[in-house]
C-alpha positions in Angstrom: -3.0 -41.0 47.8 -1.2 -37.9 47.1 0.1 -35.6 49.9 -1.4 -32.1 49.3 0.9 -29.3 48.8 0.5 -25.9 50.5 3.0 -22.9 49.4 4.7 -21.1 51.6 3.9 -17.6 51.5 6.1 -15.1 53.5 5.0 -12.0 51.7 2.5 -10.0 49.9 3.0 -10.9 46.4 -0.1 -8.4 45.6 0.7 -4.4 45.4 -2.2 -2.2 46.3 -3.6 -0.4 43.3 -3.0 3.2 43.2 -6.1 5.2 43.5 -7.6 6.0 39.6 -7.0 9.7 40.3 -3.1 9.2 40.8 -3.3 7.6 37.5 -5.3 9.9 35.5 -3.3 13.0 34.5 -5.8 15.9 33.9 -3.2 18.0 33.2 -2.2 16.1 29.8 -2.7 17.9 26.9 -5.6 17.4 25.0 -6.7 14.9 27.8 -10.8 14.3 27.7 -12.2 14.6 31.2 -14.2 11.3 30.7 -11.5 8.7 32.0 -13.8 6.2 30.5 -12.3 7.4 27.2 -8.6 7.3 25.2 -9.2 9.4 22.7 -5.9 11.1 22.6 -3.9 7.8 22.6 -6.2 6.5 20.1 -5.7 9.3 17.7 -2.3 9.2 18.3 -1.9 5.1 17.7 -4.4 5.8 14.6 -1.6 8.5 13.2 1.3 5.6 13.8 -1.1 3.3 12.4 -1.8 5.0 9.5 1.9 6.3 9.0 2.8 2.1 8.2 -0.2 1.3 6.1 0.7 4.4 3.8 4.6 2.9 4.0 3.8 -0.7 3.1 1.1 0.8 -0.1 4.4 2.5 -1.0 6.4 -0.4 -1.1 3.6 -2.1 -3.4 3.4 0.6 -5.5 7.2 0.7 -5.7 7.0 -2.8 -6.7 3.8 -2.8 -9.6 6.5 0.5 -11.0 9.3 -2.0 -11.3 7.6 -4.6 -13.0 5.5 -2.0 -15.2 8.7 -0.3 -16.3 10.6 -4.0 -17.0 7.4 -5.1 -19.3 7.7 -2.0 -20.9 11.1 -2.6 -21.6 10.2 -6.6 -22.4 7.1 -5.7 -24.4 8.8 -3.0 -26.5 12.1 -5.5 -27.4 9.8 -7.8 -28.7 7.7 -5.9 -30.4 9.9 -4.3 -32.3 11.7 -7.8 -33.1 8.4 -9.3 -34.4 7.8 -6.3 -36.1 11.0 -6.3 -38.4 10.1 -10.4 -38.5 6.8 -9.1 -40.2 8.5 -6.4 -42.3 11.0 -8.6 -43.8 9.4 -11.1 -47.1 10.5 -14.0 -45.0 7.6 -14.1 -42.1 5.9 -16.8 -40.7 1.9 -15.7 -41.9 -0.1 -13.9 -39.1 3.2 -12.5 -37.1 1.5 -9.6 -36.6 -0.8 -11.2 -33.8 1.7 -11.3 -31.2 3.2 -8.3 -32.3 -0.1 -6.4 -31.3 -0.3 -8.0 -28.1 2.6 -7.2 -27.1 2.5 -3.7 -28.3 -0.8 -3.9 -26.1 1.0 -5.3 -23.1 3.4 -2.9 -23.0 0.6 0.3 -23.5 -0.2 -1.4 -20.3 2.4 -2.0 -18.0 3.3 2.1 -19.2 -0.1 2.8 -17.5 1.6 1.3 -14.0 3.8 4.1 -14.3 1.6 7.0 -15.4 1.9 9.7 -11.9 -1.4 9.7 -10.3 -2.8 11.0 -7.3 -1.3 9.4 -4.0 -0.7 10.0 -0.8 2.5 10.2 1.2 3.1 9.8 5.0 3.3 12.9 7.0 2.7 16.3 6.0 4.2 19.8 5.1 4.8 22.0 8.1 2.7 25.0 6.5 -0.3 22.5 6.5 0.4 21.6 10.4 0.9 25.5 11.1 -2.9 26.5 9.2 -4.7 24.1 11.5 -6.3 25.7 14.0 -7.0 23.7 17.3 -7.3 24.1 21.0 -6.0 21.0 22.0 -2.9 18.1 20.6 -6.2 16.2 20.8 -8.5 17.7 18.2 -5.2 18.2 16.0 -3.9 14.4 16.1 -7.9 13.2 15.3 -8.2 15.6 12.2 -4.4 14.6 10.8 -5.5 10.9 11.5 -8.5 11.2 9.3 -6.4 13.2 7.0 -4.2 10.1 6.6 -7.4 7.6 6.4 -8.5 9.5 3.5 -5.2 9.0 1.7 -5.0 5.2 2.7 -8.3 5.1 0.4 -6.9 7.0 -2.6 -4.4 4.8 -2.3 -6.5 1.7 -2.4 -8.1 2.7 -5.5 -4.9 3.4 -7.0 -3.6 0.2 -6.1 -6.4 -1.6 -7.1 -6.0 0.0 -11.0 -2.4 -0.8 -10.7 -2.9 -4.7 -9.9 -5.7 -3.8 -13.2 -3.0 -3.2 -15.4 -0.5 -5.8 -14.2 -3.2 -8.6 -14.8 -3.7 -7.3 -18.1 -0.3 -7.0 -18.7 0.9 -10.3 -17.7 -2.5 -11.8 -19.6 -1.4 -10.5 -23.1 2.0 -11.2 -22.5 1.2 -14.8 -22.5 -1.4 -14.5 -25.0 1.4 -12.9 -27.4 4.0 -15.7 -26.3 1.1 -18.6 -26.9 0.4 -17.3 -30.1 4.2 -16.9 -31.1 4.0 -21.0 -30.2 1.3 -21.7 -32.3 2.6 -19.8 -35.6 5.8 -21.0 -35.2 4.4 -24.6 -34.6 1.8 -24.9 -36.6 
């Protein structure tokens, strides 16, 4: 048997809800008079939203650059070393293999750099000042899509750029492999 075990309550520990017109501020700007709806703070969290997912494809982008522009740098070095290898009488037959590839490898990793289209977060004031809305509401929904469209831009870009690095990083070790296999065989 257990002895049951009633709390001891000496006060209300539930506040009364304010009425839902206290709460709802008509006056906001750009507020929709369906209270059902939170279209403003959904535009607004889709702009904040939007603002880190255009940051972090920045970062990534930032990233695929570095390693473009230190393949380059690898891929050149090497090619020009099995180059002069090849050029000079005293060359291990079929040199010129791995100096195309990585000749190839570095075309490509100079493609991660080439400037294309992307988009940055935020925008130019002039921009903000030509839009033409009645309410913070309208404004914030149109900016958000504005920034949804660029996130998609950037997608593609991204999606070329991790392209290039696979290809990069493929004949890189296709040129290394068949380094092995001349010097080896």
């Amino acid at each position: 048997m257990t002895p049951e075990v009633s709390p001891i309550v000496t006060g209300s520990f539930v506040k009364e809800a304010q009425p839902m017109e206290e709460l709802y501020d008509a006056e906001q700007v750009g507020a929709s008079s369906d209270r059902q709806t939170l279209r403003l703070w959904k535009a607004t969290e889709a702009q904040r939203i939007a603002k880190d997912r255009i940051d972090a494809q920045m970062k990534l982008l930032e990233r695929y650059m570095a390693r473009g522009a230190s393949f380059v740098g690898w891929g050149l070095t090497a090619t020009i070393g099995l180059s002069a290898a090849w050029r000079l009488h005293s060359h291990p037959p079929y040199i010129w293999i791995p100096a195309t590839l990585t000749a190839a490898a570095s075309f490509s990793a100079a493609l991660l750099l080439w400037p294309l289209r992307w988009q940055i977060s935020g925008d130019l004031p002039s921009y903000l000042d030509s839009l033409q809305y009645e309410t913070e509401l309208e404004l914030r929904e149109t900016l958000a899509q504005r920034d949804e469209q660029g996130i998609k831009l950037n997608d593609i870009r991204l999606g070329w750029a991790s392209v290039f690095m696979k290809l990069t990083l493929g004949l890189m070790a296709a040129a290394a492999l068949s380094v092995a296999v001349i010097f080896l065989s």
